[in-house]
Steps between C-alpha positions, in 0.01 A plus 500: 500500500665386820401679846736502765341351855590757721220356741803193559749797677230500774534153606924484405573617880263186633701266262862606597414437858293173478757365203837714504655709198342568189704277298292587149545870545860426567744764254848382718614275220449679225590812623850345520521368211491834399861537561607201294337684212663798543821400496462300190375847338821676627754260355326556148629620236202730423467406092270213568437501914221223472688218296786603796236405812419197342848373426637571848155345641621202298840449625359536871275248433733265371754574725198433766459155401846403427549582864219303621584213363333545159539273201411501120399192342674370198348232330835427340623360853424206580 
């Protein structure tokens, strides 16, 4: 069993000022990934909402790295 260490809270006001923001208790960029997610669940069809998500997940992502410059390898090429 895993107890939380609310004793740490105390001290979490000494840290911010002595070493600025919180960064592990940071929720910002997940939080907005949020949206992403949504919208993929709106432009489902509803019959199988899951298998949607991932396949638009998968076209962003390979859209992502065919516009960064992204290669595959083809060991046919040489």
């Amino acid at each position: 069993i895993s107890k939380p260490k609310f004793h740490f809270l105390v001290h979490l006001p000494a840290y911010i000022r002595r070493f600025g923001p919180a960064i592990v208790f940071s929720t910002e960029r997940y939080e907005s990934f949020n949206h992403v997610f949504r919208l993929s669940c709106i432009h489902s069809n509803r019959q199988a909402p899951s298998r949607d998500t991932c396949r638009i997940f998968a076209h962003q992502d390979t859209v992502k790295h065919i516009a960064t410059g992204g290669y595959w390898y083809d060991p046919t090429v040489k």
